[in-house]
C-alpha positions, 0 to 999 in steps of 0.5 A, spaced: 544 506 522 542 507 516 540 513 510 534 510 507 530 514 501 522 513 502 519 515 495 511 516 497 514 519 504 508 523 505 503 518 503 498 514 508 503 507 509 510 512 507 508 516 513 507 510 517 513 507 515 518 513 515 516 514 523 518 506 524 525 508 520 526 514 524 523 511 531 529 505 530 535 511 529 536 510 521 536 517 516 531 518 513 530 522 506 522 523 504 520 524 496 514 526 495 510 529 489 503 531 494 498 528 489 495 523 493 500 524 500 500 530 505 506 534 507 502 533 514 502 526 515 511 527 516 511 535 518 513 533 525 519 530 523 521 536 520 525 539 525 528 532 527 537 533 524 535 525 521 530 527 517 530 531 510 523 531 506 524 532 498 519 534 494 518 531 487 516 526 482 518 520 481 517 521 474 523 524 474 530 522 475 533 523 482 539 523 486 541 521 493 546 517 496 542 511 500 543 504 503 536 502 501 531 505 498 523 503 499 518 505 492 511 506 494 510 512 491 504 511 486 496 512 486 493 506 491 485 507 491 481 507 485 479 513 484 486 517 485 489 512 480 484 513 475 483 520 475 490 519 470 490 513 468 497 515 464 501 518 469 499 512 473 502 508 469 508 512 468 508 513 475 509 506 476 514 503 470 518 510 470 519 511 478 521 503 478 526 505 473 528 511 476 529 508 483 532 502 480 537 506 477 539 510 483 540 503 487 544 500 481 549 507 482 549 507 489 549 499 491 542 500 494 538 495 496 531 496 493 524 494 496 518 495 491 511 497 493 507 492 489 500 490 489 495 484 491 491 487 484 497 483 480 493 477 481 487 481 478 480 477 479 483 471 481 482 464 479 484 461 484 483 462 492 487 464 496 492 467 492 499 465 492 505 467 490 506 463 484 500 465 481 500 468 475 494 472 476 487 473 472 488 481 470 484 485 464 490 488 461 485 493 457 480 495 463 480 502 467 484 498 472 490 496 468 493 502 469 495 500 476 494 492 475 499 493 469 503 498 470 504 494 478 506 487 474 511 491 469 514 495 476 516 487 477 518 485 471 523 491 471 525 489 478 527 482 477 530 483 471 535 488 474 536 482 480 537 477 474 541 482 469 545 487 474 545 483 480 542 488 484 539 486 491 531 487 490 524 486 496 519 486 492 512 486 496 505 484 494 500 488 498 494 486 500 488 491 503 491 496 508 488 501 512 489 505 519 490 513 520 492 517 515 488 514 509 484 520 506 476 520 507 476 521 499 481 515 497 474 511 495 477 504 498 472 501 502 475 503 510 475 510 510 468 510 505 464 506 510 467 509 515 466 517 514 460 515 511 457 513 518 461 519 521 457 523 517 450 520 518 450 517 510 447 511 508 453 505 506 455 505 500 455 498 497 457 495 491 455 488 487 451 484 493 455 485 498 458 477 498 464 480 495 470 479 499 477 483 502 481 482 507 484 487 512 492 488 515 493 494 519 497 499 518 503 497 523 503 490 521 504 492 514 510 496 516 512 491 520 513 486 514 516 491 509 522 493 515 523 484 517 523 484 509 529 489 507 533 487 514 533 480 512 539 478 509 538 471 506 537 475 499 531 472 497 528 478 492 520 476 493 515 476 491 512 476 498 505 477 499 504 481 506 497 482 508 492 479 513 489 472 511 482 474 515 477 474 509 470 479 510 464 480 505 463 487 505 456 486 508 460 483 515 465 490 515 459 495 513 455 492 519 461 492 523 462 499 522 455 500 523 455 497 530 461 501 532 459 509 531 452 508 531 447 514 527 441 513 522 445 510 516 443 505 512 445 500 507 445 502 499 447 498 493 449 500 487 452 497 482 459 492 482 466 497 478 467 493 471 473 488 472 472 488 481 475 482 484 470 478 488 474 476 492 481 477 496 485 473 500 492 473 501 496 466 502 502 468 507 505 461 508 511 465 506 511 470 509 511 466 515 516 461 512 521 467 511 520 472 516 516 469 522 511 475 520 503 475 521 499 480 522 497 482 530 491 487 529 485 484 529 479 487 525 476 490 531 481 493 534 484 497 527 477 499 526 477 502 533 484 506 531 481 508 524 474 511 526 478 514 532 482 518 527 477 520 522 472 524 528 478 527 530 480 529 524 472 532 522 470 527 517 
């Protein structure tokens, strides 16, 4: 058993993974600021002796006594992250930091949430671990793309300078329950909008692509990763190679819940990748992880959640 510190426990992939550490005895300590996580989403561990949630920044330094520390606290979707594109990337570049000076103090291992948005509008395809992306350092994406790629640096600078023991993951498109209905990512916008009877919402001509990875084998990956002792330190892209245009999941999701939507368009976000696609033959080669949840059967689970929960 181990004492593990979750840094946007409360979030939609924190929550997850805080359920999968306590479901395998370890302790489990929760912080979050509620910017974009909800105290719902972990509150019926609240009464469970292993499990201690704190409210608060990781903007702010912070102490606690862990084996391992996960860091997935800051603003994921484009809408959240652009609403304070400054405070993003403090969240980013300060939380890094902070967590890494946690774990330098405690001898934590320390897993980094990183993002497939490091590669920006890639150049190549599919994306590999190796490249070193195509990113607008000065766009309304930055703060997030940006802030991400310096999270790495510090990472692997703290690996190389104090020897600290890091997993650092590139996540690609995740959905599930608990995402909320307003985050602006393309799942739960097509979703709630069907539920509700809205037309679609599609950006650019529909041709652009994303792929999608169930929540739980995300999770999945982040723990093989932390349990793995080779003490390779990442970069580890984590996400499902199946590739979709927006068109393919929008009328997927119009098949499934049915009702009078139609498709809009509107007009393609300044610097949105047209394509995305992880390479995960490292993954396979170091974790024997792959995704198991098909398209359709997460899509079940994720529009179940939302009518159940009124969107």
């Amino acid at each position: 058993m181990k004492r593990i510190l979750v840094t946007g426990g409360a979030g939609f992939l924190g929550s997850h993974l805080c359920d999968r550490l306590l479901g395998d005895g370890h302790e489990v300590v929760c912080l979050d600021n509620y910017f974009t996580g909800r105290k719902v989403n972990v509150e019926r561990h609240l009464a469970n002796p292993r499990f201690e949630l704190l409210r608060h920044d990781v903007i702010d330094p912070f102490k606690v006594e862990v084996d391992w520390i996960f860091n997935l606290a800051c603003p994921a979707s484009p809408i959240h992250y652009q609403h304070n594109p400054i405070k993003t990337t403090k969240t980013s570049v300060m939380g890094a930091i902070n967590c890494l000076g946690l774990a330098k103090r405690v001898g934590a291992r320390v897993f980094q949430a990183s993002t497939s948005e490091v590669y920006g509008d890639p150049e190549v395809h599919p994306q590999a671990e190796d490249y070193r992306g195509h990113v607008n350092p000065i766009g309304p994406r930055a703060c997030y793309d940006e802030g991400k790629r310096c999270a790495e640096t510090l990472f692997f600078d703290y690996h190389r300078q104090n020897r600290l023991d890091i997993r650092v993951v590139r996540i690609f498109n995740t959905y599930g329950p608990r995402m909320l209905a307003d985050d602006g990512r393309v799942v739960s916008n097509f979703v709630v909008q069907a539920l509700r009877g809205e037309d679609l919402t599609i950006y650019g001509d529909g041709t652009q692509t994303r792929s999608f990875c169930y929540v739980s084998d995300l999770v999945e990956g982040f723990v093989r990763f932390m349990e793995d002792e080779s003490g390779y330190p990442g970069p580890l892209n984590l996400g499902n190679p199946g590739e979709f245009t927006m068109l393919e999941l929008a009328e997927k999701i119009l098949a499934k819940v049915g009702g009078p939507s139609k498709l809009v368009y509107l007009p393609l976000p300044q610097d949105d990748p047209k394509q995305r696609r992880p390479d995960i033959s490292l993954a396979r080669e170091k974790l024997s992880w792959e995704p198991k949840v098909g398209l359709d059967e997460g899509l079940e689970c994720t529009i179940e959640y939302f009518r159940a929960n009124g969107a």
